[in-house]
PANU-901665 format. One record per residue (C-alpha): residue in three letters; y, z, x. Coordinates in steps of 0.05 Angstrom, whole numbers, padded with zeros to 5 digits, always signed. Example, Ala and Ser with C-alpha at 12.3 -4.5 7.8 and 13.67 -1.06 7.14 Angstrom:
% PANU-901665
ALA-00090+00156+00246SER-00021+00143+00273
% end
This chain:
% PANU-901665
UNK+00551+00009+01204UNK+00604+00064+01205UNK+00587+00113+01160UNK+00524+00088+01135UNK+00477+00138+01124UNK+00419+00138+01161UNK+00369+00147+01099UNK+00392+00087+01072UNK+00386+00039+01127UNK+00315-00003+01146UNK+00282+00032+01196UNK+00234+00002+01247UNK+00190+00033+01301UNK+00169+00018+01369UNK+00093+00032+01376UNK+00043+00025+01431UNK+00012+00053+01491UNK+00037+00095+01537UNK+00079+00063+01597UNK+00083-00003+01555UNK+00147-00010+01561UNK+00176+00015+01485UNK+00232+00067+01514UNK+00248+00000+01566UNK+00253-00049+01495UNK+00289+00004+01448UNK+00345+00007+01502UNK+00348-00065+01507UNK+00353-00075+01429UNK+00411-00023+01431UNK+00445-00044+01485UNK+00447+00020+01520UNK+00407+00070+01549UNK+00394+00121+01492UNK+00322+00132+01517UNK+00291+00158+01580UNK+00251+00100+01631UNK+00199+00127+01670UNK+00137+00099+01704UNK+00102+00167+01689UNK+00057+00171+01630UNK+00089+00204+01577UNK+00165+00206+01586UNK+00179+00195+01513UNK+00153+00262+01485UNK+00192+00266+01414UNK+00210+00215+01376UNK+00282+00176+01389UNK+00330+00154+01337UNK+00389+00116+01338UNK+00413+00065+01296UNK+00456-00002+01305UNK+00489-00064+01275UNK+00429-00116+01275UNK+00476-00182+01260UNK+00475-00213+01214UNK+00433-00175+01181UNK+00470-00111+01180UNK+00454-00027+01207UNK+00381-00014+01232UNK+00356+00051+01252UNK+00311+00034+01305UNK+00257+00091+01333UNK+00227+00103+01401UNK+00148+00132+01397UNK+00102+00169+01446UNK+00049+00121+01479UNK-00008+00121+01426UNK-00055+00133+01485UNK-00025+00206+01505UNK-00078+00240+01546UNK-00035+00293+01563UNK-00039+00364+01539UNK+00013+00357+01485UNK-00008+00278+01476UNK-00048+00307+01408UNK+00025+00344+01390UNK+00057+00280+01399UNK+00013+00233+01367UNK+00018+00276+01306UNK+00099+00278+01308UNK+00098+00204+01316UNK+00056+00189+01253UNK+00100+00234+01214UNK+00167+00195+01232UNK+00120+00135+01220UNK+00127+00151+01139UNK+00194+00135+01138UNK+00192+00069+01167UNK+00194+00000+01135UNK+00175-00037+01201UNK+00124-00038+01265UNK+00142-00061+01330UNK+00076-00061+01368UNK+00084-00069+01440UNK+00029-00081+01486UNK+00030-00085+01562UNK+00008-00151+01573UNK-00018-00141+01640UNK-00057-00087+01613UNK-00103-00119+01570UNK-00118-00139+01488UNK-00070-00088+01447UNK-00097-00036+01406UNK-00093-00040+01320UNK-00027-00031+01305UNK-00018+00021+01247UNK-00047-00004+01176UNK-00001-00016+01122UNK+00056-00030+01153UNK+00092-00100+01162UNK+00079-00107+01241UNK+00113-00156+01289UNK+00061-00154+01356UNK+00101-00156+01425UNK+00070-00167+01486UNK+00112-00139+01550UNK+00110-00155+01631UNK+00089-00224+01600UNK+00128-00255+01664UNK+00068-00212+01700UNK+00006-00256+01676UNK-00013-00325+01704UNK-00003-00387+01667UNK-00080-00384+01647UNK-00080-00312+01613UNK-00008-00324+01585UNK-00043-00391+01548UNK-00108-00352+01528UNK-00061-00299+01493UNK-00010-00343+01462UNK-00072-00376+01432UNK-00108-00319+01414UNK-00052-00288+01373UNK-00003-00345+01359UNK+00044-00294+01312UNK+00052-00252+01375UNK+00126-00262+01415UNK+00113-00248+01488UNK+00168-00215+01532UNK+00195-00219+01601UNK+00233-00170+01646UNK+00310-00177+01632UNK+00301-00245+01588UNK+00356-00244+01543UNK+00323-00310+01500UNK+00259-00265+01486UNK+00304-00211+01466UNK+00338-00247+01416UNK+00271-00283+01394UNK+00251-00213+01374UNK+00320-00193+01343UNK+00305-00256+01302UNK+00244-00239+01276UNK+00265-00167+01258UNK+00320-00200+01218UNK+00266-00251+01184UNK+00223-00181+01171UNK+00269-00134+01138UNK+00308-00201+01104UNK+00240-00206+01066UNK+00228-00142+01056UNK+00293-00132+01022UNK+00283-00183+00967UNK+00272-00148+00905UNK+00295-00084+00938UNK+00341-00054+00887UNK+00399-00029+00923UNK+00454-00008+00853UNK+00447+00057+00836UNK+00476+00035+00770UNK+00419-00023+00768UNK+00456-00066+00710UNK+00472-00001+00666UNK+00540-00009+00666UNK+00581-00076+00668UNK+00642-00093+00719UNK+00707-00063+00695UNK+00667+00002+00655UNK+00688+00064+00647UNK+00644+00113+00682UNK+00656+00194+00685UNK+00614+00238+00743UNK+00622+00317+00735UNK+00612+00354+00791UNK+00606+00431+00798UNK+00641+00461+00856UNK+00590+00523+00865UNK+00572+00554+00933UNK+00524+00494+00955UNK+00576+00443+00946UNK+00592+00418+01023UNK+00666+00436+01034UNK+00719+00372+01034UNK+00665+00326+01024UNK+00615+00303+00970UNK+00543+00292+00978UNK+00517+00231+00983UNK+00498+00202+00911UNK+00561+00228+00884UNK+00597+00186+00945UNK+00544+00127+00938UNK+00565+00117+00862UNK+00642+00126+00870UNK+00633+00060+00925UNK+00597+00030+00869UNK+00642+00036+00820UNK+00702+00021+00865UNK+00663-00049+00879UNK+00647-00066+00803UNK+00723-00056+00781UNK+00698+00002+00750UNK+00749+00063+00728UNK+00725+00122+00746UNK+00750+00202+00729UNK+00717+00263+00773UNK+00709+00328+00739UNK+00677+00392+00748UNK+00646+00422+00680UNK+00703+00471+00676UNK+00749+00415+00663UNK+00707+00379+00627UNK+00731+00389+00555UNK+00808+00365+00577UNK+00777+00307+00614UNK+00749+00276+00549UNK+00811+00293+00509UNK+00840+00242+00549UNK+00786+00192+00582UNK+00730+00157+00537UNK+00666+00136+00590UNK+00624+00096+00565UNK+00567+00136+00616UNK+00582+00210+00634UNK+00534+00225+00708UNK+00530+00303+00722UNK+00500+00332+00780UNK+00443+00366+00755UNK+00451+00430+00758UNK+00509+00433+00695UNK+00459+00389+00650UNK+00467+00442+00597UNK+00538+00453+00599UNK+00559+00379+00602UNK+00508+00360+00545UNK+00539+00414+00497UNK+00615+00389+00507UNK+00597+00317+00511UNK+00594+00274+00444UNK+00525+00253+00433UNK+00542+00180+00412UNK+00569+00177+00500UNK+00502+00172+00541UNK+00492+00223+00594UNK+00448+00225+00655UNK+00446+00253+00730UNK+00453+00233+00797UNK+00378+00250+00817UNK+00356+00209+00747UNK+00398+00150+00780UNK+00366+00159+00842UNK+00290+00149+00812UNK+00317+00098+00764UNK+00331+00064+00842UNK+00271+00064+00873UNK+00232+00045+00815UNK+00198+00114+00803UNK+00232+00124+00733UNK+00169+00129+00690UNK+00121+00157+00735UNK+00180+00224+00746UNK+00194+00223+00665UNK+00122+00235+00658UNK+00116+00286+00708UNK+00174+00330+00670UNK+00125+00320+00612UNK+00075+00361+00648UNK+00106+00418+00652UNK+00095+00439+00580UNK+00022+00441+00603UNK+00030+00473+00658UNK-00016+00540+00660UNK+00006+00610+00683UNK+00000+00618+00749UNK+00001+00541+00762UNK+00023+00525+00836UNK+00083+00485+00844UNK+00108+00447+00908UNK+00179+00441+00915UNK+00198+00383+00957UNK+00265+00388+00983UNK+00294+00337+01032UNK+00359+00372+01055UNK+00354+00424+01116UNK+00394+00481+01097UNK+00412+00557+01090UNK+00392+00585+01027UNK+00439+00625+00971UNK+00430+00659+00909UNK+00449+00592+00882UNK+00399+00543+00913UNK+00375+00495+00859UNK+00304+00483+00892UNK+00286+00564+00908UNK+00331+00595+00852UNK+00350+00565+00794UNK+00286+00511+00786UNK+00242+00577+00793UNK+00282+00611+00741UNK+00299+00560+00692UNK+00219+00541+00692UNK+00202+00617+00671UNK+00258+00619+00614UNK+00227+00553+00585UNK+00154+00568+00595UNK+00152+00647+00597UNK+00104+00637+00651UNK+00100+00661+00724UNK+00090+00605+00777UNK+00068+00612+00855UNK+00124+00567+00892UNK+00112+00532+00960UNK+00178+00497+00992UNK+00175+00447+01042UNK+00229+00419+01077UNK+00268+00357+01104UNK+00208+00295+01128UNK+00152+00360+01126UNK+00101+00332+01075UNK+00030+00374+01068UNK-00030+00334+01089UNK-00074+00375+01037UNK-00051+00389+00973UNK-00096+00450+00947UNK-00088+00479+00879UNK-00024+00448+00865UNK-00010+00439+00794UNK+00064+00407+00803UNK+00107+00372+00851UNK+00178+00373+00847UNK+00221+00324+00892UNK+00289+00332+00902UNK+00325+00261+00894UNK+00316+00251+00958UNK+00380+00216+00970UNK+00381+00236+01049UNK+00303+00217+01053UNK+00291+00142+01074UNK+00270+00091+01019UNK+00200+00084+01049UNK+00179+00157+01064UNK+00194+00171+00983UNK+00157+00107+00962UNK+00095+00140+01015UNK+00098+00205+00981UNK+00105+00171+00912UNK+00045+00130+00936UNK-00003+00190+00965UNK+00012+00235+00904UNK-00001+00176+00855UNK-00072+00175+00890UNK-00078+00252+00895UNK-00078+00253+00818UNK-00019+00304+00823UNK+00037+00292+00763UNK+00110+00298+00812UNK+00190+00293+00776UNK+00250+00305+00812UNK+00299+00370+00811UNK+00344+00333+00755UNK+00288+00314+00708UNK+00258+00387+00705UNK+00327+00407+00697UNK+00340+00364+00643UNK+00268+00386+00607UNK+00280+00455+00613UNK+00346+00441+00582UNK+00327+00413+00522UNK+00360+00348+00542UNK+00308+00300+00570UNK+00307+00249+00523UNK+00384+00237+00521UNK+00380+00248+00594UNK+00334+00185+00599UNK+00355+00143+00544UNK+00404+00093+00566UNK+00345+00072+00623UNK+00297+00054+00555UNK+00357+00019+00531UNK+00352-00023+00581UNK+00282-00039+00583UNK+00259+00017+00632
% end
């Protein structure tokens, strides 16, 4: 698990009532005590995160909820904090207090194991009548280390599932083992010092596990590099699309991290045709920038600065721009015209396939920061070819 991100691990949630006992099982799952026990109603007030090395499955960010049942005076803050963290899960543990009564609905569309607690509580009659009348249901007892790992099991058997088909390559097949693959990266005031982000970090691993030779860059260099190293795929962070795609033969393909990102979670097409949009786009159009980072903001900001100005230089139009940040994500869309994600490499897999998802049925056309940058460049066909190459 060391050094896993978080945003690309499974995550699953603990949901129920209050005092059900979901702080009580989240500690036990971990191991330790990462969350606070109380017999008072609402002891959990914001939701807890902390992840671990399910084996043999591999890291799991498991979550601890408020009690779905908060009648206290924040309860309605709570509830609504909880459903939000819900959007990035892949998985529902429903716990219900078995001495308590018939659970509520778990939360629709999401793969749900149901958990009964304080099952050593009940009598041999009411344990039956429940085991009968929901036979997929695992039943727990105080400090019973075989029901623990019965549950373990199951959320192994879950997320195992879930995972087939789950394309994990950023590279998806695009290149073969032993390739020669070339990422340029600017070194501009939003780079994070001594490290790289994330998808530049993510496809280095990748390339270090296919036998792959790889050369780093930044566009400066750029010219020397290719005196000297043939790729057979050059992958620039967005924000030098331009640059890159003027010094770079056009017979050696060309695409960006955020392009490899979408090409990932299956969103290629649906993003490709949102860049399309933007030709249409009317003056005074509203745009929602989605960014999934929480940061300070400079002059050189892709999503508030140079999006915002390289959309005016291509269109000649002036745009109304709303940011939101990190998991925020706007119940009610309005007026919007646009959305434009970030790549969303530090969001989790399921909270950009539920924003792909409630957009989709909003009618709204969305693309990502390197697709628009790539339009408004001139470059969004090369950008995107070697994914129709293959198919895509």
């Amino acid at each position: 698990m060391q050094g896993t991100p978080r945003a690309m691990l499974r995550h699953a949630a603990i949901t129920g009532g209050t005092n059900a006992g979901k702080s009580s099982l989240f500690n036990a799952l971990l191991g330790q005590s990462a969350a606070i026990v109380s017999g008072m109603s609402g002891t959990t007030t914001d939701p807890v995160i902390k992840s671990m090395e399910l084996i043999p499955y591999g890291p799991v960010a498991f979550i601890d909820t408020a009690g779905m049942d908060d009648k206290t005076p924040l309860g309605g803050i709570r509830m609504e904090k909880t459903k939000r963290i819900l959007r990035r899960c892949d998985l529902i543990i429903h716990l219900t207090d078995a001495s308590r009564g018939e659970p509520d609905p778990p939360t629709a569309g999401y793969p749900v194991i149901e958990v009964f607690s304080k099952a050593d509580l009940l009598t041999r009659e009411r344990l039956a009548e429940l085991r009968e009348k929901y036979p997929d249901a695992l039943f727990m007892r105080q400090g019973n280390n075989k029901d623990l790992d019965a549950l373990k099991a199951r959320v192994i058997a879950k997320l195992t599932l879930l995972d087939k088909g789950r394309e994990q390559s950023l590279l998806g097949g695009l290149l073969s083992e032993g390739a020669k693959l070339m990422l340029v990266i600017p070194a501009d005031s939003e780079a994070p010092k001594g490290r790289l982000i994330l998808p530049q970090s993510r496809l280095l691993r990748e390339a270090l596990d296919s036998k792959m030779l790889s050369l780093v860059t930044r566009e400066t260099e750029l010219e020397k590099a290719l005196a000297e190293y043939t790729p057979e795929l050059v992958v620039t962070d967005s924000q030098v699309f331009a640059e890159v795609d003027a010094a770079l033969p056009k017979n050696i393909p060309l695409t960006s991290f955020s392009m490899l990102l979408a090409f990932q979670n299956g969103d290629f097409q649906a993003l490709l045709n949102g860049a399309r949009h933007i030709d249409s786009l009317k003056d005074g159009a509203r745009i929602l920038m989605l960014e999934g980072c929480t940061h300070n903001h400079t002059h050189e900001d892709i999503g508030r600065v140079k999006i915002p100005a390289a959309l005016k230089k291509l269109t000649g139009k002036e745009f109304y721009f709303t940011h939101v940040s990190g998991y925020d994500f706007p119940e009610d869309f309005g007026d919007t015209a646009l959305v434009i994600q970030c790549g969303g490499c530090m969001l989790a897999d399921a909270e950009i396939k539920r924003r792909m998802s409630a957009l989709k049925a909003a009618g709204l056309p969305v693309t990502n920061y390197g697709m628009t940058l790539a339009h408004c460049a001139g470059i969004l066909e090369r950008a995107s070819e070697i994914f129709n190459l293959n198919g895509e």
